[in-house]
N, C-alpha and C positions, 0 to 999 in steps of 0.2 A: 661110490659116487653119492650114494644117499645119504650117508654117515657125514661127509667131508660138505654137502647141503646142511646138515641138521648143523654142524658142528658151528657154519657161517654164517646161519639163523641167528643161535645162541650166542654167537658172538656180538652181531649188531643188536640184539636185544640187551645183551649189554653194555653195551655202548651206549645203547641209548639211554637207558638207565640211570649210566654213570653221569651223562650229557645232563638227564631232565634234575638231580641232584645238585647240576652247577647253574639250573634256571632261576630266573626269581620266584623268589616264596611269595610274593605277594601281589594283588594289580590294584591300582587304583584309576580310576578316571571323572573328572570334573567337567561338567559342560554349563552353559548357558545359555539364558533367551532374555532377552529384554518382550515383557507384557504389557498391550495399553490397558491395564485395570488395575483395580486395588488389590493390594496382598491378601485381604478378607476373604475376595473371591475367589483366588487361586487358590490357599489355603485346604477353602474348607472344600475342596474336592483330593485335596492330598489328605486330609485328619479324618477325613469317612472312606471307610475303607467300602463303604457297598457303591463306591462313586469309580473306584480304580478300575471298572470293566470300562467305563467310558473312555480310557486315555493309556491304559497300560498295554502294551506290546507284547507282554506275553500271553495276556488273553486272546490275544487273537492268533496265537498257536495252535490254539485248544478247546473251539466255541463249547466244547463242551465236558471242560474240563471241571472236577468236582472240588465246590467250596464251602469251607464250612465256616462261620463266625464265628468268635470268645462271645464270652456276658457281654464286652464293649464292642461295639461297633466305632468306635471315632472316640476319636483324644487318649492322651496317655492311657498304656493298657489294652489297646482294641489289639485284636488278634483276628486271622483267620491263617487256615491252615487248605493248603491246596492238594489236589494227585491228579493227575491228566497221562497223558500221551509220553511218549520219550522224549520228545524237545523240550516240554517244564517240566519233566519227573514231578518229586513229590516235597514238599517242604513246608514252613509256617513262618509267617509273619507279624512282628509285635511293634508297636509303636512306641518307643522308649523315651521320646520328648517332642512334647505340644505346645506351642506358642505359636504368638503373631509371627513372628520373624524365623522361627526354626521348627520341623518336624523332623523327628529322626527314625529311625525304623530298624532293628537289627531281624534279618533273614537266616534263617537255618535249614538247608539243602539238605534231602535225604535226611537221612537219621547222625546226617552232624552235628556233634555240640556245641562247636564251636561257629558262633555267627559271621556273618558277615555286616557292615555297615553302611547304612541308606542315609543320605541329609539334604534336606529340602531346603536350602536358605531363602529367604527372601527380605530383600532390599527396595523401599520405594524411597523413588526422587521424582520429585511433583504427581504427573496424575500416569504415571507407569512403574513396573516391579520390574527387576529383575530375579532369578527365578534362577538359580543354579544349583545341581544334582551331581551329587560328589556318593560315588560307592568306593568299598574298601575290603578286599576279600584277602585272605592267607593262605595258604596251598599248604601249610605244612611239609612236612620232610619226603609228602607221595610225590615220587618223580614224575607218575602219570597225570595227576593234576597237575605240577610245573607244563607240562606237554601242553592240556589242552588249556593252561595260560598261557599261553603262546598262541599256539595255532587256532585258539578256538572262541575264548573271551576277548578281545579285539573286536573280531566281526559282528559276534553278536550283541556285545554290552554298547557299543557305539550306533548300529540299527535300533536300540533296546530305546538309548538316550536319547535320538535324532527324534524318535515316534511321538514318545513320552511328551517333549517338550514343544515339538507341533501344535500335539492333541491340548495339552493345558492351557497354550496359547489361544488355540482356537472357541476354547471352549470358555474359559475366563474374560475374551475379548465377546464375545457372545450375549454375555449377562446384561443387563439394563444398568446403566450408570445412573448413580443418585448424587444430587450436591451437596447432600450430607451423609456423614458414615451415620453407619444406624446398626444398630446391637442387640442382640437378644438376652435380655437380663432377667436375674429375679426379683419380686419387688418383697415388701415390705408388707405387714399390717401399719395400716394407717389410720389414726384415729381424730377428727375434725369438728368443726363445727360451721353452716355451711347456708347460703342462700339462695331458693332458685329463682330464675326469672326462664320464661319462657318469650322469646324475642328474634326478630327476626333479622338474619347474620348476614346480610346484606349491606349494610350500612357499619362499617369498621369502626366510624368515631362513636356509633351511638352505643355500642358495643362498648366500647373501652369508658365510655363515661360509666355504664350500667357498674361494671366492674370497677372503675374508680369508688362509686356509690359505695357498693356492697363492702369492698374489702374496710372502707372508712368506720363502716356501721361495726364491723366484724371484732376490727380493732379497739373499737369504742368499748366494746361490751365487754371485750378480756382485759381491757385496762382498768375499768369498772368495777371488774368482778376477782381482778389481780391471779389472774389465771395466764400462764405464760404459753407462749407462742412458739411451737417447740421445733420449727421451720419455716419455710421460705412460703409463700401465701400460692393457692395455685386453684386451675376451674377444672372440674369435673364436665361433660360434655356427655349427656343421656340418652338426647335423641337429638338425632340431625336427618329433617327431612326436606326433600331437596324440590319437592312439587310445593309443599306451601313458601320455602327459603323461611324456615324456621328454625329454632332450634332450643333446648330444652338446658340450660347452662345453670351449673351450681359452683360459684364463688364460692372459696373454703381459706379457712386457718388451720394446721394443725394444732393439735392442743392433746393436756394426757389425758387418759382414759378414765382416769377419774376425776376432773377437772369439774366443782360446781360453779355450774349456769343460771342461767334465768330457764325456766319451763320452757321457752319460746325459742332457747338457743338448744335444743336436743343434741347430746356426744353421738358419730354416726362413726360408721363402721367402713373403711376400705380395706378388703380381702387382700391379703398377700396372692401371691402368681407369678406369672411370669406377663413378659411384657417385652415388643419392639422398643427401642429407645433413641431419638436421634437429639442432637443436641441445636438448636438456633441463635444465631447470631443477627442480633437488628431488630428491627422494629418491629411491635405485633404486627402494621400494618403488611408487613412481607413474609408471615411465614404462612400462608398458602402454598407456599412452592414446597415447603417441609414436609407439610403434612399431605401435598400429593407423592412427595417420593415412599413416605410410611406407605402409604396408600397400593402404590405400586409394590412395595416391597412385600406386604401381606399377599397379595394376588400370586406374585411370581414364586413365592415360596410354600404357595397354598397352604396359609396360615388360614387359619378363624377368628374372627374377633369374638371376644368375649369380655363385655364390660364397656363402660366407659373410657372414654380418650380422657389425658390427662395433659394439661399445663400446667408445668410449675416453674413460677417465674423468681429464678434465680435474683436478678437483680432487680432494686429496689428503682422503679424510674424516678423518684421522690429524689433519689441523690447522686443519679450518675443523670444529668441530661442528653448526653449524646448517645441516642438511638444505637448507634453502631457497635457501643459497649455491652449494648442488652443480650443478656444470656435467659436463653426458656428452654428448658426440656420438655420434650414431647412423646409420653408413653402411649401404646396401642396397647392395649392386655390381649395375648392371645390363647 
């Protein structure tokens, strides 16, 4: 009886065998969400990898499952490598392509060498993303994995997705919306020649006359002195205080570094760095609202200012009259 049991074991055992050999070698699954935020925001919580406890589904298998990070933390290259509990076993994760519009990630379960595939697309049309998560695994010729791509990746990769895409949602709809994109860049050595006037920023036209003045005098002296103009003219902004409504402004030219001057025009020095950057469109009289979204954006991402604010005024008002075509960029050095 026990022989003729073993013998009907062995046999469903291969059966089944032969069965997970005719399953698919492979699963893939694609989901989506439509998000009200910018792709920037969703992004940059997929390209940092110390952000995916916030939104990943299988952290919360294993609050105390052990992580370890690569040299990178975020953007091509960032790696961390997990071991927990038996629901996530043990494996590493690399980020194999960084952009605006695509993050990709290849996964290696266990002491597999062969990855699996993670992609993060994102699509904006007007002021929302969509946000679609495509994985792609191969089971190879183990019948036992064909098995539990059957009965086992289904339930949990679509719970996995369903989480995931919530959680990004929720957390991306979450962030403070700015009416301009604003950038974290690096800047330049910049070298000038420059006026200050100390005035109070209250009064918009008397402002822009002051800078009308200055940049006139600026130009005068490098024309004079046949010293070329090696950029777009722009103000340095030193001190802005807000109990007297004053503020401490230096009109500038670029020019080179060895450019001779008159004694009275001193070559100065702007440190390269790094720098928030957002771009305005219109009139000076309206970018207050720019430079409160910078403003905002330093606080919420608990940046530190370091330096003066900068405007550099792209376009010449002398020959586009209509306000609306004015282009100014707006650095915060952080």
């Amino acid at each position: 009886m026990i022989k003729k049991i073993a013998i009907g074991l062995i046999g469903l055992i291969v059966i089944l065998l032969l069965i997970g050999f005719a399953l698919p070698g492979t699963y893939d699954l694609t989901k989506s969400v439509w998000i009200n935020a910018s792709s920037e925001s969703i992004a940059e919580e997929i390209d940092n990898l110390e952000r995916w406890p916030a939104w990943s589904y299988w952290n919360t298998l294993d609050p105390s499952m052990e992580t370890t990070y690569g040299d990178k933390k975020s953007g091509q290259g960032a790696s961390y490598s997990w071991k927990g509990n038996s629901k996530v076993g043990e494996g590493k994760l690399v980020i194999t392509e960084s952009s605006p519009t695509k993050i990709s990630a290849d996964l290696f379960f266990m002491q597999d060498d062969n990855p699996s595939k993670a992609d993060y697309l994102l699509e904006t049309s007007g002021d929302s993303t969509k946000l679609t998560i495509s994985f792609h695994t191969e089971f190879g010729m183990n019948p036992i994995m064909r098995w539990m791509g059957l009965l086992m990746f289904p339930s949990e990769m679509n719970k996995a997705f369903d989480f995931n895409l919530a959680h990004l949602k929720e957390l991306a709809e979450a962030k403070p919306k700015f009416s301009v994109s604003i950038n974290e860049v690096a800047t330049q050595v910049l070298y000038y020649i420059g006026i200050n006037t100390t005035m109070s920023f209250e009064n918009q036209d008397a402002v822009n006359k002051q800078m009308e003045k200055s940049f006139d005098e600026l130009y005068s002296v490098c024309g004079k002195a046949k010293v070329d103009i090696t950029g777009p003219p722009f103000c340095l902004y030193t001190r802005w205080d807000e109990q007297k409504k004053e503020m401490d402004m230096i009109c500038a030219v670029p020019v080179p570094a060895d450019a001779k001057l008159p004694d009275n025009y001193p070559i100065r020095k702007n440190e390269a760095g790094f720098a928030i950057k957002a771009t305005h469109h219109g009139s000076y009289n309206t970018m207050q609202t720019t430079h409160e979204d910078l403003a905002r954006y330093v606080q919420y991402k608990k940046l530190q200012e370091e330096g003066p604010v900068m405007e550099v005024y792209i376009t010449d008002p002398t020959q586009e009259p209509d306000t609306s075509k004015w282009i100014t960029e707006i650095y915060y050095p952080i």
